[in-house]
C-alpha positions in Angstrom: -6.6 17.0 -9.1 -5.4 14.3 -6.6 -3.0 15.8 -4.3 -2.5 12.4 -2.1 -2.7 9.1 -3.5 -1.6 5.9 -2.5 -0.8 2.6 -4.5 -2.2 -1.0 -3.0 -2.0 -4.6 -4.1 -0.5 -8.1 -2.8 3.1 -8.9 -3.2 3.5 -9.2 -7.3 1.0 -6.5 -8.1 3.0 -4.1 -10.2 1.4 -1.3 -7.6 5.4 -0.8 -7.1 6.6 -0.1 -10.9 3.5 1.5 -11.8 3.6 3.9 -8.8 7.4 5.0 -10.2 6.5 5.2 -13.4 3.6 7.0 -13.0 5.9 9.6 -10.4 8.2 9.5 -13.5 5.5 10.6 -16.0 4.2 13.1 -13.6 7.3 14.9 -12.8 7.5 16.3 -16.0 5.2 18.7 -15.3 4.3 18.7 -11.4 6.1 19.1 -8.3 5.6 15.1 -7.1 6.8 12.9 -4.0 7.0 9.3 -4.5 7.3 7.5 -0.9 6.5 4.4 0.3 5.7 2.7 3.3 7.3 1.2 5.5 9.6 3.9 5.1 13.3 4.1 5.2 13.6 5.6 8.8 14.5 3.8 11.6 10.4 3.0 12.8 10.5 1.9 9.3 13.4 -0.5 9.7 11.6 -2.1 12.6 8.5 -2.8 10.4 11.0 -4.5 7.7 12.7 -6.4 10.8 9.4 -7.5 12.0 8.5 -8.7 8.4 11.5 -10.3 8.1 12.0 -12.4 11.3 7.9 -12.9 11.4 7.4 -11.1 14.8 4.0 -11.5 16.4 1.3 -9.8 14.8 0.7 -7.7 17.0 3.7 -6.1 17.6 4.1 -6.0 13.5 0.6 -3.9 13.7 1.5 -1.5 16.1 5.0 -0.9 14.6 3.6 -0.3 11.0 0.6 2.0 12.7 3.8 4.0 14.4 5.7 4.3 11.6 2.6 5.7 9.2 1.5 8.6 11.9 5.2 9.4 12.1 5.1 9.2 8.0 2.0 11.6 7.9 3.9 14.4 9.9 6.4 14.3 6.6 3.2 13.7 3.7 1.3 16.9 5.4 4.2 19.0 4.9 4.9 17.5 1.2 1.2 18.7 0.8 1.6 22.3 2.7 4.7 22.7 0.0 2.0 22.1 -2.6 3.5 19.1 -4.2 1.8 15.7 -5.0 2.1 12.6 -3.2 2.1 9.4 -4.0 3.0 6.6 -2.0 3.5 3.0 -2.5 1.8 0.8 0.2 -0.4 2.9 2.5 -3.3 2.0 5.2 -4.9 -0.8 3.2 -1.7 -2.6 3.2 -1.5 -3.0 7.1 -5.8 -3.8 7.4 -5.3 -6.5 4.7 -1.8 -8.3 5.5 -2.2 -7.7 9.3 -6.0 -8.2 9.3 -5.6 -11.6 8.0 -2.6 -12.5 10.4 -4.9 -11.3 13.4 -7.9 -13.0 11.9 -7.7 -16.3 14.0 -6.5 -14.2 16.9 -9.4 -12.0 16.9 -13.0 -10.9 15.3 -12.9 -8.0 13.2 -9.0 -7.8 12.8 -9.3 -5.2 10.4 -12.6 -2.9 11.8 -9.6 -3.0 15.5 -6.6 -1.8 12.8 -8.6 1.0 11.1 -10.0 2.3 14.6 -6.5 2.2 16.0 -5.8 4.3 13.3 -8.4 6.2 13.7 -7.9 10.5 13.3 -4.3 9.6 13.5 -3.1 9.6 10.0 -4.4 11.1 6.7 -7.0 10.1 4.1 -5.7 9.6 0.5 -7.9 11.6 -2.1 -7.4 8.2 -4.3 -6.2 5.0 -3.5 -5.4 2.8 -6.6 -6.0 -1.4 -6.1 -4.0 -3.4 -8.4 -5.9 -6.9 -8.5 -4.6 -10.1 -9.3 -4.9 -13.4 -8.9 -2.1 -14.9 -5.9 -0.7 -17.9 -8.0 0.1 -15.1 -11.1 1.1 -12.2 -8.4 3.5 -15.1 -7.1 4.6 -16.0 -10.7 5.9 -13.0 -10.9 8.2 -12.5 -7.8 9.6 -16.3 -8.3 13.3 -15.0 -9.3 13.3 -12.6 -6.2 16.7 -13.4 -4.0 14.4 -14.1 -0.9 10.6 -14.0 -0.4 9.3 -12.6 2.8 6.8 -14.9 5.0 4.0 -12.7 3.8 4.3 -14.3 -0.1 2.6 -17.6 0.0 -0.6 -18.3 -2.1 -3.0 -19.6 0.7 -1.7 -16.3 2.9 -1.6 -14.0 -0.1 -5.6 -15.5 -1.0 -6.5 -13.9 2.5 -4.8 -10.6 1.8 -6.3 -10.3 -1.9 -9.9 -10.9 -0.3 -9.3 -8.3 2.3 -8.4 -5.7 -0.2 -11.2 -6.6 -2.2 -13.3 -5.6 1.0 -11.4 -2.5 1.8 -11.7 -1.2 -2.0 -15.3 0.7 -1.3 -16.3 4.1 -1.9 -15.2 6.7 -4.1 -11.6 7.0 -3.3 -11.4 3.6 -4.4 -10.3 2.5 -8.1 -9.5 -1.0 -8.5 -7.5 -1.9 -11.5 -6.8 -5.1 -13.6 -2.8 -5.4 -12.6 -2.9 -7.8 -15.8 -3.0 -4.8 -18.5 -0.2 -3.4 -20.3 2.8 -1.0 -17.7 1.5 1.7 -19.8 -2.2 1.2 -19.9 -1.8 1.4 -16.1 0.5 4.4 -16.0 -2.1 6.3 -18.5 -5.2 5.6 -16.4 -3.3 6.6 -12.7 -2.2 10.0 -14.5 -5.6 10.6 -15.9 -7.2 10.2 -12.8 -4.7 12.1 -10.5 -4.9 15.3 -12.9 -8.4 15.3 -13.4 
């Protein structure tokens, strides 16, 4: 069984309302966290203000990287309490949406972002990639109030390629975010419980 594992996609995925309904499912029968990242404390808010007012990178980097170690202190003890986690936007998020704003500010963006992170936060026992292509992700968040700087298609192509990068190894599964809600749901839950 999965105890930690963490939902990734660009903006339009479904990773979101796949992630609660698969928390939904789950807490039927398990002790489960659903959490998400950034997270509603006040590091948290900082990340969303940086988002929002499209702060330099590098500042938006370091404030996600703080918020996540401080977000680990609360996952390990979710763990220690034997529940399971799952959390929507994790690690990936911040090498592939920050990796491609660094990338014409410097080489290897993302190899800098995973070493800062480096021993400072904890691995995910699964990490689930919703794929899609940006111009249907985007189709899909078109009757959103406001869209964040982050959701334009030639921004959201560099993300997508990133992620496709990231998604290696074994505690990668990489999904078609096309299929059916509840095709999704039923291969997430298979795969945590098994």
């Amino acid at each position: 069984m999965k105890r930690f594992v963490t939902f990734e996609g660009i903006d339009g995925s479904g990773k979101s309302t796949i992630s609660k309904l698969v928390y939904k499912q789950l807490k039927q029968e398990r002790d489960v966290i659903l959490t998400r990242e950034p997270t509603n404390t006040w590091i948290g808010k900082q990340v969303q203000e940086c988002i929002k007012t499209n702060t330099d990178p590098f500042v938006t980097a370091f404030t996600f990287i703080a918020d996540r170690i401080d977000h680990c202190r609360r996952i390990q003890q979710w763990l220690d309490e034997g529940a399971i986690v799952l959390c929507d936007r994790y690690a990936e998020s911040t090498y592939a949406y920050q990796g491609a704003q660094l990338e014409q500010k410097m080489p290897k963006s993302i190899y800098w972002l995973q070493d800062l992170s480096k021993d400072r936060i904890l691995v995910p026992d699964r990490t689930f990639l919703f794929v899609i292509e940006p111009k249907e992700s985007l189709a899909r968040i078109q009757h959103r109030e406001t869209l964040i700087p982050f959701e334009r298609v030639s921004f959201l192509n560099k993300v997508h390629n990133n992620y496709l990068k990231l998604a290696k190894g074994p505690r990668f599964v990489t999904l078609d975010a096309t299929q059916s809600k509840k095709t999704l749901v039923d291969l997430c839950c298979k795969d945590i419980l098994s």
